[in-house]
C-alpha positions in Angstrom: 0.0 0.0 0.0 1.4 3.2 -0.4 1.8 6.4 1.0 -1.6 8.3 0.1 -0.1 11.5 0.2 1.9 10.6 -2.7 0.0 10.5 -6.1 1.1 7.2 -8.0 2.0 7.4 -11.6 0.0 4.4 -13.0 1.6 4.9 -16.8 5.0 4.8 -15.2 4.0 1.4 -14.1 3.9 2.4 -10.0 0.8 0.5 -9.6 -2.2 -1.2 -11.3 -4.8 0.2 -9.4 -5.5 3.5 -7.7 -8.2 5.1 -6.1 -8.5 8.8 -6.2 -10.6 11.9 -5.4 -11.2 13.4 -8.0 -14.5 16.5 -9.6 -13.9 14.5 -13.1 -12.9 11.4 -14.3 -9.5 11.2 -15.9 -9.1 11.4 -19.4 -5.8 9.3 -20.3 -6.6 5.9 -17.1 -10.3 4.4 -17.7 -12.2 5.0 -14.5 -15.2 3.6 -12.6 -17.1 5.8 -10.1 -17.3 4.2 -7.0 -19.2 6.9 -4.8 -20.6 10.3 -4.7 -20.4 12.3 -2.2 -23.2 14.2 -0.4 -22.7 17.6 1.4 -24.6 18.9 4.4 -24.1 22.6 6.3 -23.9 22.2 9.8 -23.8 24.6 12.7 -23.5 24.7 16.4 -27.0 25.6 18.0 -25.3 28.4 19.6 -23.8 30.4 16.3 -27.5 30.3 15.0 -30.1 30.5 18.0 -30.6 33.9 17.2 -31.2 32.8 13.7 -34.8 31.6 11.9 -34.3 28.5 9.7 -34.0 27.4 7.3 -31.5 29.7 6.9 -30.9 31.8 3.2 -27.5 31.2 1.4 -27.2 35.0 2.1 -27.4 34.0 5.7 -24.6 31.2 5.5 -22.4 33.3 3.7 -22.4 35.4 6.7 -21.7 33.3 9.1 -17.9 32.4 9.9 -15.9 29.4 8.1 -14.3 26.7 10.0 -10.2 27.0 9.6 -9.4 23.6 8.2 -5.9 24.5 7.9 
C-alpha cells in the first residue's frame, strides 16, 4: 500500500490500481465511479439561535468558516 499523500503514476507502471478523489474522471486511465459524495451545512446551536431556519444562502455566507488548515 502506499503512502496516500503521494499520487502514483499508474503509466509509469507504479501500480495497477488507484483510487482517487477526484471532480472529473480522468481522461488518459479508464475509471469507474465508485461513490458520490453528499454535502450537508452544519452549525452549532449556539452560532445560529438567534437565527430563523431554514436559513438563506445569504445567511450562511455570513456566518464564519471553519479553519481547516
Amino acid at each position: 500500500m502506499a503512502d496516500a499523500r503521494r499520487r502514483l503514476r499508474l503509466a509509469a507502471g507504479e501500480a495497477d490500481l488507484a483510487i482517487r478523489y477526484a471532480r472529473t474522471p480522468p481522461v488518459a486511465l479508464a475509471s469507474v465511479e465508485l461513490v458520490r459524495d453528499v454535502f450537508f451545512v452544519v452549525a452549532s446551536p449556539k452560532l445560529i439561535r438567534a437565527k430563523r431556519l431554514p436559513l438563506r444562502l445569504a445567511e450562511l455566507a455570513e456566518l464564519p468558516p471553519i479553519d481547516t488548515d
